[in-house]
N, C-alpha and C positions, 0 to 999 in steps of 0.2 A: 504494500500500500504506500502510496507518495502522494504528501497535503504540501499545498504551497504557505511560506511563511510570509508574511508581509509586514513589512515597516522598518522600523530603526534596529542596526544593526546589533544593537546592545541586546535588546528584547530577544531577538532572532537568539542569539546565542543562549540566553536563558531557556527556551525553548528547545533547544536544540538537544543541551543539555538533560534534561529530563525525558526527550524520547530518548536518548541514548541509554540511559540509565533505566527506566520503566516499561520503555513501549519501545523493543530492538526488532520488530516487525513494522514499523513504521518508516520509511524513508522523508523525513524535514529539507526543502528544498528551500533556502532562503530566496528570497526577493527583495532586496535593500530597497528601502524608500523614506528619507529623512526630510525630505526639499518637497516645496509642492514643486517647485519647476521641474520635476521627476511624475507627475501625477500620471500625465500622457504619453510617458514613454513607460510606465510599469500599467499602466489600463492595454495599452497594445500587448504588451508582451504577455499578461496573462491572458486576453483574447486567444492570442497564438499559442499559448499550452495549456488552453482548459481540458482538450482531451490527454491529459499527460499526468492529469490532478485528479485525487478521488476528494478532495474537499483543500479549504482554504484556511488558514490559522491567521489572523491577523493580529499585530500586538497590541493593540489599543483601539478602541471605538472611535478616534477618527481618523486613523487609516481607513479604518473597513465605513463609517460613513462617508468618505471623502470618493473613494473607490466605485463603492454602490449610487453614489450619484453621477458616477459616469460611466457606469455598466448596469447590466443586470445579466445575470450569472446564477445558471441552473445548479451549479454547484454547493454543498453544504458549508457553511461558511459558519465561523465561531471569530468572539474577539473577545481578548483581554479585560475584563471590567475595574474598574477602580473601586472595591467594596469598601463597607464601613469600618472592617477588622485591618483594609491595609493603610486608611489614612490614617484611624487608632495610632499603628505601627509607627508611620513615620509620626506623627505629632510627640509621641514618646519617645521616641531615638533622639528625633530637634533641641528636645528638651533637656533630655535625659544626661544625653552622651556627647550632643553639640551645644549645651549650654545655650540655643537660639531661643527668641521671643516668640513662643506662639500665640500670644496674645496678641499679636497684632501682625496679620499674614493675608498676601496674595496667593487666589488659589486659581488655577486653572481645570479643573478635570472633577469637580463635583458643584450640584447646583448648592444654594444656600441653604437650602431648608438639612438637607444631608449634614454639611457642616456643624450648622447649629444644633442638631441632634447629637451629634457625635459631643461637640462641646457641653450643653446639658448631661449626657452622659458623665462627663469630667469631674461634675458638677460646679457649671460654671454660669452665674446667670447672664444674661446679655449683652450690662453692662462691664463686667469684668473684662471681654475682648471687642478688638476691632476687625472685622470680616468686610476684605474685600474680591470677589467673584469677579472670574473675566466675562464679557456680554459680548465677543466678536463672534463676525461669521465664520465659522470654520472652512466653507468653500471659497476663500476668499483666496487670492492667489497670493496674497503674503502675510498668509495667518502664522508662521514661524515669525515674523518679523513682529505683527502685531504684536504677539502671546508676549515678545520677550520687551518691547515698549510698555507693556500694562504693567509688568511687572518692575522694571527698572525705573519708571518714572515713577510708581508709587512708593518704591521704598524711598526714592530722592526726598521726595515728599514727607515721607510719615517715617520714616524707617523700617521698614516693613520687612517678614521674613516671606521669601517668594517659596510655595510649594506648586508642583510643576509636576504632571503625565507622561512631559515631550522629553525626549532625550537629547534630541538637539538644543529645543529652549534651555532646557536647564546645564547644559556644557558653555551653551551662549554668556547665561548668568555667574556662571565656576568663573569664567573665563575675565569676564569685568568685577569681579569679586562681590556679586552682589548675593548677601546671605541668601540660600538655599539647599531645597530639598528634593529630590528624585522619587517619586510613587514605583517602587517597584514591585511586580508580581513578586509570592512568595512561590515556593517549588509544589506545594496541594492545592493553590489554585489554578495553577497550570495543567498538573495531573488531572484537576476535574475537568475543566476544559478541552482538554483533549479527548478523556472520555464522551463529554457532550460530544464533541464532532466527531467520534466512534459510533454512538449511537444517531445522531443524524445520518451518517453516511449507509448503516444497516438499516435505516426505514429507506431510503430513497433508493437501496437496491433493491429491496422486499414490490418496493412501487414500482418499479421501474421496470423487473420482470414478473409483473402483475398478470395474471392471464386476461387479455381482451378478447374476446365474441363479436362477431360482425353477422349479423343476417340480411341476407340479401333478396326481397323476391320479385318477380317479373311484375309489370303494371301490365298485366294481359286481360282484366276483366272478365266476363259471365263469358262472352262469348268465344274463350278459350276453350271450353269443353261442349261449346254445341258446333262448332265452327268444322265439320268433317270435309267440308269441299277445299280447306284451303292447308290442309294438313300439311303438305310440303311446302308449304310458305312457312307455316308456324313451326315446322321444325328447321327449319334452316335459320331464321330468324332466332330460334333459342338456341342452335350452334355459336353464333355470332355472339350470344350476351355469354355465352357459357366462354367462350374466348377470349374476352375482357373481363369476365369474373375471375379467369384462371392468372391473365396478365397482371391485374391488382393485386392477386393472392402472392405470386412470383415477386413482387415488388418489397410487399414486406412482409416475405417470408413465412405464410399464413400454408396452414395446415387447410384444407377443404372437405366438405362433406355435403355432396348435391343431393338435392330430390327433384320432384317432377318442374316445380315453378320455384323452386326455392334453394338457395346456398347458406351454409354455416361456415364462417372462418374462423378460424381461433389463430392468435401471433400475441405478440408479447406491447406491453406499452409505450415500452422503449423504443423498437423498432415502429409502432406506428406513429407515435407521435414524431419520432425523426424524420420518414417519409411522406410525411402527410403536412410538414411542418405545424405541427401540432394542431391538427384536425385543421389546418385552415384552407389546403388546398386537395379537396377530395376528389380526385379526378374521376373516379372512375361514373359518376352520376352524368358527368356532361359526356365520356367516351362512350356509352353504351347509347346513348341519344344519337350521337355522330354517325355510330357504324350502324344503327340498325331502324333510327327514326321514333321506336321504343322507348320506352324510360323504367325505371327501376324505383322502388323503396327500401331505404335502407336505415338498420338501426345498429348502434353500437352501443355495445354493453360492458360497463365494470364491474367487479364486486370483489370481495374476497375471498369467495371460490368461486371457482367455474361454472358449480349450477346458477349462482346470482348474477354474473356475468350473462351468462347464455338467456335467464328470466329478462335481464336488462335491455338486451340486445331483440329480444323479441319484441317488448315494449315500444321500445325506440321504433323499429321496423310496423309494427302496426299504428301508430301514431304518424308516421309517414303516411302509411294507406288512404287516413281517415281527414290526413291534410290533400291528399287529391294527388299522389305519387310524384315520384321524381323530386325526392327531396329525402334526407337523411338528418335523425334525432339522433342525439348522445345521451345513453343516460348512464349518470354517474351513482344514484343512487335514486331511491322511490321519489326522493323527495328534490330531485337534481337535474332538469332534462333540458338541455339547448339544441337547438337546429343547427344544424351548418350548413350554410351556403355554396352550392357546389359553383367553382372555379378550377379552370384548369392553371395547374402548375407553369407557375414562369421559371424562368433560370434567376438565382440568385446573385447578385454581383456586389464584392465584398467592398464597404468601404473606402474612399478616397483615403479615408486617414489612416486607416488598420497602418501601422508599421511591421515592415516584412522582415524581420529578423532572422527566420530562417529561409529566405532566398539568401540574404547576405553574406550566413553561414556555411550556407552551400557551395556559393561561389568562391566565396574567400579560403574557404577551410578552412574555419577556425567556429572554437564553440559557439555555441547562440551566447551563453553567460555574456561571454565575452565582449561579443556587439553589445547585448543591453549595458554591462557596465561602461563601454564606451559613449554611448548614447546618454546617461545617466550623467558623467561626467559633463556632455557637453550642457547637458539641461541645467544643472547646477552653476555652472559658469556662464554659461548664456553667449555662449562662444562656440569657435568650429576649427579654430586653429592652436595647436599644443609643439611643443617639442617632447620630444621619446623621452625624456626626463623628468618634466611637468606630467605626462602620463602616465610612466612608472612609480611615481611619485605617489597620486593619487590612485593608482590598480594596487599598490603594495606590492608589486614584484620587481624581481631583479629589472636592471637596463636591457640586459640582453636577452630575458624574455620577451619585454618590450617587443622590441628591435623584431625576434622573429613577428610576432603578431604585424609589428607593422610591414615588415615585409609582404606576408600574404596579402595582406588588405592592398596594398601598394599593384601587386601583380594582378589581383582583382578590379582594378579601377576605383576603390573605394579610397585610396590615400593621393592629396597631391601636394608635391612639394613646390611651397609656395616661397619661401623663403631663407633667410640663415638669421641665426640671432647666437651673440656672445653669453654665456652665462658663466657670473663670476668676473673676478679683473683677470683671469687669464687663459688660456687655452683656448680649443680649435671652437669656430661656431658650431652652432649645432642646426639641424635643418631646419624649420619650422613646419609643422604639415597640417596640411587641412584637412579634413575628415569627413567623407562626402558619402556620409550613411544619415 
């Protein structure tokens, strides 16, 4: 099994750690994202390996809201919470072991009401502290920037001790010396979390190879069984719908069971909703129209067995009949039934924006990781030209790793050397390259 990890590298590693330790059947696939200028280049690249993912781990609630406001992603997906026992935690370590004021603290990552309980808890009444809450947008393209403004300006102000979710915010804060604290998961609320997304990910395969029922039967009317002058018409006519019932069933992969006017299909939900792009392009109502003039009723059934399925699927298919045929209901449960509108299947065409990271890969031969961390870099700097030392620099590998990676890309068409630049008061220049992924 392999879940993608997303967010600040710090978190990742926390994570990482505990499946290694707990859950050694699990493969943790990091996905670095600390920069919103990173949002649109890690939204593409999980696009690109949602089939590679049995579910998603993100480190915190606004990764995974930041993320989900620029996807939607069938995959089972958990995140990190900030509960009441872990700001507990840090409010007593601040106090305790870093002698800091927490009576008077900017918070980022719980609303007020949360705080002040925890505080009462303390037993602390109102007055006793000062509580100031961030109110930014979090989809905001420099909510990193904001979060660490709210907090820096207010301690200038009040003296304030800033307690912080983001990993990046709070290294920002380390970094200008402004009193602060880091929310970290502890190692059993991680372990539970991961089991959530264990048992998410076992209902969604339970659903997903759900057994579905399809009935199908001909809109041939009374005069199908008085109609004897025209019998080689109406059997050649039911060859034709019996040949497009068989072409849909081939499609996705449905089992079949005919009688006189009527078909039974049984296939899984996964594969029909894949090929049907989930129930919205039901072709086979307008193909059996096309080749024979004829139309069909059709019902589709769920349940959690089979016999509920197949009762559903009959439902579904008589409630067509009695809407005047050539039309097909869904029904998900007694109390659950929508029609679908038959259209035939257009061809799908991905994205202007989708970033192609494994064509890059392909061409260049070098891993996807790789592009995306290149890509990541440039989003961060907001830039397209580096030298191999500025890039090994921020990859964390040798130069001469570097150096091969930029090679390929180079023979690829993906590197152009655009320049030389001195670095240091001495030695040879170094090239400048441009980065043209």
């Amino acid at each position: 099994m392999k879940i993608g990890i997303v967010g600040h590298e710090d978190n990742i590693n926390r994570i990482q750690a505990v499946l290694r330790e707990k859950f050694e059947a699990i493969e943790g696939h990091p996905i670095n994202m600390h920069n919103m200028s990173q949002v649109n280049t890690t939204v593409n690249y999980i696009k690109e390996h949602l089939e590679d993912f049995d579910g998603l781990f993100f480190t915190g609630k606004f990764p995974y809201e930041i993320i989900n406001h620029h996807m939607h992603s069938q995959l089972p997906s958990i995140y990190l919470e900030n509960d009441e026992s872990q700001l507990q935690r840090i409010l007593l370590e601040a106090s305790l072991k870093h002698h800091k004021n927490i009576k008077n603290i900017t918070i980022d990552s719980y609303d007020i009401e949360a705080v002040n309980s925890i505080y009462a808890g303390f037993g602390f009444d109102k007055d006793d502290f000062t509580l100031y809450t961030s109110n930014i947008n979090i989809y905001s393209n420099h909510l990193i920037k904001n979060l660490y403004d709210f907090h820096k300006k207010q301690h200038i102000l009040s003296q304030t001790t800033a307690i912080t979710g983001i990993s990046t915010v709070y290294k920002m804060l380390q970094d200008d010396q402004v009193p602060s604290m880091l929310l970290t998961p502890n190692q059993a609320s991680i372990e539970n979390k991961i089991r959530t997304l264990l048992q998410k990910i076992k209902t969604q395969t339970m659903s997903i190879n759900q057994i579905v029922v399809i009935s199908v039967e001909n809109d041939l009317g009374s005069d199908y069984d008085l109609d004897y002058e025209n019998d080689y018409g109406i059997m050649l006519m039911k060859t034709k719908i019996t040949e497009e019932i068989y072409k849909f069933a081939q499609s996705i992969q449905a089992a079949v069971v005919e009688n006189e006017k009527s078909y039974i299909l049984f296939t899984t939900r996964k594969i029909l909703e894949f090929e049907t792009n989930n129930l919205r392009e039901l072709s086979i109502l307008t193909s059996v129209k096309k080749r024979t003039n004829h139309t069909i009723s059709v019902g589709i059934g769920f349940g959690m067995t089979a016999r509920e399925a197949k009762s559903n699927a009959f439902l579904g298919k008589n409630k067509a009949i009695v809407m005047g045929g050539n039309q097909c209901f869904v029904v998900y449960h007694k109390n659950k039934m929508e029609r679908v509108t038959p259209i035939d299947k257009q061809p799908v065409q991905a994205p202007l924006s989708d970033y192609n990271f494994k064509g890059i890969s392909e061409a260049a031969g070098i891993s996807v990781n790789n592009i995306y961390q290149l890509k990541s870099i440039m989003d961060i700097y907001k830039k397209d030209t580096f030298t191999s030392f500025e890039l090994s620099k921020e990859f964390g590998n040798s130069l001469r790793s570097m150096n091969r990676i930029i090679e390929k890309l180079e023979l690829a068409g993906f590197v152009e050397v655009v320049g030389k630049r001195v670095i240091g008061k001495a030695g040879r220049p170094s090239r400048v390259l441009k980065l043209l992924i």
